[in-house]
N, C-alpha and C positions, 0 to 999 in steps of 0.2 A: 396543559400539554404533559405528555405522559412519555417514559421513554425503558426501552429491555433492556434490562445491562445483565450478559454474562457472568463478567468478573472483573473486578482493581485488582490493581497489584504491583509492587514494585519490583523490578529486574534492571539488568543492563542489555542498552537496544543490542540485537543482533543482526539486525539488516543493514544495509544500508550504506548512504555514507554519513551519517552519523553513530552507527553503530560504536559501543563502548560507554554510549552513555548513561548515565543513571538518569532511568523513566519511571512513569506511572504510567501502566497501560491500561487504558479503557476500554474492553472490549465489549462491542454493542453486540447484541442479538441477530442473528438474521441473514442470509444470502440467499439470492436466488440460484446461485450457479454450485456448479458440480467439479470442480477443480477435481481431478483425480490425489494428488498430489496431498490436497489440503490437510493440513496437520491441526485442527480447530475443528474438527466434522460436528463436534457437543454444540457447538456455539450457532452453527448454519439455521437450525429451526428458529422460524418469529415467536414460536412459544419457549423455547430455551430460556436460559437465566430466570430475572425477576424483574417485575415491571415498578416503577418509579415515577413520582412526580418529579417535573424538573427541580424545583427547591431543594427535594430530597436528595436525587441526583448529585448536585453541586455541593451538595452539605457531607456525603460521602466522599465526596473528590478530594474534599480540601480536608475530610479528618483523615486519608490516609495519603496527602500530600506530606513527606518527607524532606527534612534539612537537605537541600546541596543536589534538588532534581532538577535535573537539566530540563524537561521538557514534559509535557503530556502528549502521548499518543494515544490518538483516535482509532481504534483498530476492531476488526470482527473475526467472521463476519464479514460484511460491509458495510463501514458507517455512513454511506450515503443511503442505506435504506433506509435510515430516520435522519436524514438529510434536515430538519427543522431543529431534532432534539440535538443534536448535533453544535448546531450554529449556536444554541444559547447556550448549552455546557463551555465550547471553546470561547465566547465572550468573556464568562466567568472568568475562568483559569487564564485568561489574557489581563483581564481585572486584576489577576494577584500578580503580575508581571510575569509571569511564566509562560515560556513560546509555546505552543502547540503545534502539534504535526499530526497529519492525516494520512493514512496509508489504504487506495482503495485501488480496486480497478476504475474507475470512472467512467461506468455502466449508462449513467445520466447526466450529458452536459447544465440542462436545467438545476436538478437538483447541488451540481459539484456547484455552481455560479451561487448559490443560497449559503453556501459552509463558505466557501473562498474569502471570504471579505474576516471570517474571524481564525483563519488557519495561517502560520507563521512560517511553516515548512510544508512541501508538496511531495509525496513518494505518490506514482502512477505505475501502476502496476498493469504491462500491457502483457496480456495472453497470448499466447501457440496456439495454431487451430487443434494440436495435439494436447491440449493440456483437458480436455473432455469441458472447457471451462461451461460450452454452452452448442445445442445444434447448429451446425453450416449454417444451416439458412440465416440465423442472426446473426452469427458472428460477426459477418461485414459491418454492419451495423453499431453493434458492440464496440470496434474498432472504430469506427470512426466518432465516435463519443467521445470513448477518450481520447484523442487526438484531438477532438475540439475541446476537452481540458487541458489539454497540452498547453494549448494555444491559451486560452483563460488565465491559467498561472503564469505564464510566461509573458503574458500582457497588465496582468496584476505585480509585478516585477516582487513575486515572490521565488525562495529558492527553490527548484524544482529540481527533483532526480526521475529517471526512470529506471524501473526493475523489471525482468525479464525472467521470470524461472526456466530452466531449460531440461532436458531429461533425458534418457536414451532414444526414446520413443521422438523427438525434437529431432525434424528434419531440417538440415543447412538454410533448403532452396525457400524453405517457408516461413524461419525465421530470418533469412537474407531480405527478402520479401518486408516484413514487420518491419525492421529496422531502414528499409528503406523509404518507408512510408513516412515515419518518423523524422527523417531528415529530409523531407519533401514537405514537412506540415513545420515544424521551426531549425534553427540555426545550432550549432553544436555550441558556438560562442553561447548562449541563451539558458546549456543545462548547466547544471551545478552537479553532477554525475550520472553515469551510465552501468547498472551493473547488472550484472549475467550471475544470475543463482542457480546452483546447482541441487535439484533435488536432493530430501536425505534421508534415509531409509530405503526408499521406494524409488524404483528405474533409475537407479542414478546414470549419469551419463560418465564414460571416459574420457582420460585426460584429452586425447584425440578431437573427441567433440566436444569439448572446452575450448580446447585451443581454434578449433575451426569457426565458433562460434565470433570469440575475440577477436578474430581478425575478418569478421563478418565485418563488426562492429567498428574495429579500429581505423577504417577506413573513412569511416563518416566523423570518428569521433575517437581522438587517440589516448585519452580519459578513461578508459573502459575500464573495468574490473571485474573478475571473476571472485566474486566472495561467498565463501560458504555461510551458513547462518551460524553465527557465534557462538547464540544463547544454548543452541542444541549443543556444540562441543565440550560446553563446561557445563553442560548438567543443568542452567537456569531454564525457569520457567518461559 
């Protein structure tokens, strides 16, 4: 098995609610979607990076594993597009007792059910029909994937958050919509957090539509946060 790695690297996470922590980011090769937004566009092609035998893979990982890292993040990209090379890298890095976390949209219930069993933390990153992530016509579709990994993590009683980017171009009525979907597919008691990211550089949204966003949200789930990306405000990778 063979697997594309963009790039390692160590930083402090900036998403999340984990955010703050010292990681090793893994970033795979590859997406198929078109996020307008995306700040990784180098990393989207399957020929990007450099291609890897698993051995090799894991033998990288661990010579630029660092004293005192909280965790290894799976990231692209999307690492469920090598959804196999995936699941034996995070065995590994679980091997040296170190949690791993996965950060994808969860594009494919099949494929997320193959990584789940060796992932430690859960970010599900659900899309805006506004976010150009992929044409109408799939999107429903798309959407309802990840909802059925919602459901997957959340029955694998691993911690799960969901992240939401949002942008000027982010309509209330259609992400009121997402978020209600959400809480018609699991229980708020069930997330381990809820956060509304706000684009940066590009469309950013106003305080207005942050706050309208929030109180979309806070209705189903009083947890919510609006967090900007960290890693960008102090200049980290």
């Amino acid at each position: 098995m063979k697997v594309r790695l963009f790039e390692i690297f160590t930083s402090l996470e900036g998403e999340g609610i984990l955010y703050g922590t010292k990681t090793l980011f893994v970033r795979l090769a590859g997406c198929p979607f078109t996020c307008f937004y995306c700040d990784t566009k180098e990393s989207l092609p399957m020929d990007s990076g450099q291609e890897y035998e698993i051995k090799d893979a894991c033998s990288l990982i661990e010579k630029n594993l660092v004293d005192k890292t909280y965790k290894v993040n799976f990231t692209g990209g999307d690492p469920l597009v090598q959804a196999e090379a995936v699941s034996e890298m995070a065995k590994f890095i679980q091997s040296k007792k170190i949690p791993t976390y996965l950060e994808s949209s969860c594009f494919d219930s099949k494929k997320f059910a193959k990584v789940l069993p060796f992932i430690d933390y859960v970010k599900i990153e659900l899309k805006t029909k506004d976010s150009d992530f992929v044409d109408p016509k799939h999107y429903s579709t798309l959407i309802e994937n990840a909802l059925e990994c919602l459901k997957q993590s959340i029955a694998a009683k691993k911690p799960t958050y969901i992240k939401i980017v949002v942008s000027s171009k982010t309509e209330l009525d259609t992400f009121s919509d997402l978020v209600d979907k959400i809480f018609k597919t699991v229980s708020a008691r069930d997330l381990k957090g809820f956060i509304i990211q706000p684009t940066y550089g590009v469309a950013e949204p106003t305080l207005q539509k942050l706050l309208s966003f929030y109180d979309a949200t806070f209705s189903h789930y009083s947890e919510v946060r609006v967090v900007p990306q960290l890693h960008k405000l102090i200049g980290a990778p």
